[in-house]
C-alpha positions in Angstrom: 45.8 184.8 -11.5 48.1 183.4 -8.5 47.6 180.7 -6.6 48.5 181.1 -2.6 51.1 178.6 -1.7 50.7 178.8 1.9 48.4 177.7 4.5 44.8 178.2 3.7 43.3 180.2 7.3 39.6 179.7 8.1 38.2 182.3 10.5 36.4 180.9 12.9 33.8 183.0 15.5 35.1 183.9 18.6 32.9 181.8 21.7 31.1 185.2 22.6 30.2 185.4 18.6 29.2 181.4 18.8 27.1 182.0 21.8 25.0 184.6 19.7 24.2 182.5 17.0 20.7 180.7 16.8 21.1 176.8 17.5 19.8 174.3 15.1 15.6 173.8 16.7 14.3 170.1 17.7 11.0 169.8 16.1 9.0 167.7 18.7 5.2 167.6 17.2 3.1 167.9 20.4 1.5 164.7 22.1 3.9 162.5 20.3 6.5 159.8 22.9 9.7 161.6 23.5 12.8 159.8 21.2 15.2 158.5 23.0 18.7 159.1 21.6 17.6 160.5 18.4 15.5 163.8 17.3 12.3 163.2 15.2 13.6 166.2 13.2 15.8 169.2 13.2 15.5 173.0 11.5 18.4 175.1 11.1 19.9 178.0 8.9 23.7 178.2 7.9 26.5 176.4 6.4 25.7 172.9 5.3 28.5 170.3 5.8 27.6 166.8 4.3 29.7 164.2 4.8 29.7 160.5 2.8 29.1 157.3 4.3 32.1 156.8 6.8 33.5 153.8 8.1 35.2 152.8 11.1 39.0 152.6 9.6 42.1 154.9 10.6 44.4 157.4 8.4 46.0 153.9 7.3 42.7 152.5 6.0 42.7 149.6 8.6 39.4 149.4 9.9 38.6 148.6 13.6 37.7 145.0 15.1 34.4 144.5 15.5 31.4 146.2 15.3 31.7 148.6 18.6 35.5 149.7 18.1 34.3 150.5 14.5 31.3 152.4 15.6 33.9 154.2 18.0 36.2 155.1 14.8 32.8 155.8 12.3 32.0 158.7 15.0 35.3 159.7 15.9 36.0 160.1 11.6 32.8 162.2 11.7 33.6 164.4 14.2 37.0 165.2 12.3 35.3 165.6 9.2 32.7 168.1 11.2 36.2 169.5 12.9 37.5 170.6 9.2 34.5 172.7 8.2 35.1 174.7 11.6 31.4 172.4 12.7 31.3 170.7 16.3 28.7 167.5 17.4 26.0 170.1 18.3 25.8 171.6 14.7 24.8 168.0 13.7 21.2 167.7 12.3 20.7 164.6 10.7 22.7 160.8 10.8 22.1 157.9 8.7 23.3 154.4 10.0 23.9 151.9 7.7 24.4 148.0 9.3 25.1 144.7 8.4 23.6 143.2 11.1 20.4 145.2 13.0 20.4 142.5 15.9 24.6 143.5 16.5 23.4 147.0 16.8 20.3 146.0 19.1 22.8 143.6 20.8 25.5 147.1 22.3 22.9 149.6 22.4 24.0 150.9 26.0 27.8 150.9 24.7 27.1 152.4 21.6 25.4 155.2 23.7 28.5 155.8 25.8 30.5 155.6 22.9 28.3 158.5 21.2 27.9 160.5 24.2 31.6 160.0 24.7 32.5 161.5 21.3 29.6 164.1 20.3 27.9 164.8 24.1 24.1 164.9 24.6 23.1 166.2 21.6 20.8 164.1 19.4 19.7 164.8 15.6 17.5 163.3 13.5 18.6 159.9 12.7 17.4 156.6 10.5 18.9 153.2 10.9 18.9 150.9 7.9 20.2 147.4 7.9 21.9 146.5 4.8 23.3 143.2 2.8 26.9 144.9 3.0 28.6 147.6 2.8 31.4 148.4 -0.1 34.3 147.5 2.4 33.3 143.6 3.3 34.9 143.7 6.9 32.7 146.8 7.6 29.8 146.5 10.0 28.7 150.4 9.8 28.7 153.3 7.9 27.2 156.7 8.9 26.5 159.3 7.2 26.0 163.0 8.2 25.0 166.4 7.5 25.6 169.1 10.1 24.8 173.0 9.9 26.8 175.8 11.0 24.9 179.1 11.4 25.2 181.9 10.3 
């Protein structure tokens, strides 16, 4: 048996194929407070991409100043990650924040949210915030991960 030495090619749908396709559901259980920014849950059927927890540093490994830019690069990483499964921000079902410090987060809320909205739009999974000792990488403030479904 050969290996291909080329380019691997993923075949991607076309938009009128993508438009077709059912889109992951919001589970809202009646009577309960709309979230804001997050999803209580998500259903969906497809391809699962999982990612692991992600950090805010660059191709080079040096992470981002500070707890926003590295936010910034954590979602911007993601969305690449999504990017190489042939997933976008709206196949995302699920996040799971990881911080050092909860009151930093609390602190930027309406940057973080321009920062998200900037990088994956106005679409909101489920998502769990946990404060944390530290992270493996001491200089990082956050790390996210997240699982995203493609359908079928």
């Amino acid at each position: 048996m050969t290996t291909p030495k080329g380019p691997q090619l993923a075949v991607l749908p076309t938009a009128a194929e993508h438009e077709t396709r059912p889109k992951a559901q919001v589970l809202q259980p009646s009577g309960w407070p709309m979230p804001k920014g997050y999803a209580n849950g998500m259903a969906a059927e497809g391809r699962i991409i999982v990612t692991g927890g992600v950090i805010g540093w660059d191709a080079q490994e040096h992470l981002a100043d500070g707890f926003v830019a590295q936010v910034r690069q954590t979602l911007t990483n993601i969305a690449a990650i999504l990017a190489e499964a042939g997933a976008r921000p709206e196949h995302l079902v699920r996040l799971t924040w990881y911080v050092v410090d909860m009151d930093e987060y609390l602190a930027n809320l309406k940057e973080l949210g321009r920062i998200y909205r900037d990088i994956f739009g106005a679409h909101y999974p489920a998502m769990a915030l946990v404060q944390v000792v530290r992270l493996v990488e001491k200089a990082a403030r956050v790390e996210i991960e997240a699982t995203a479904v493609i359908p079928r």
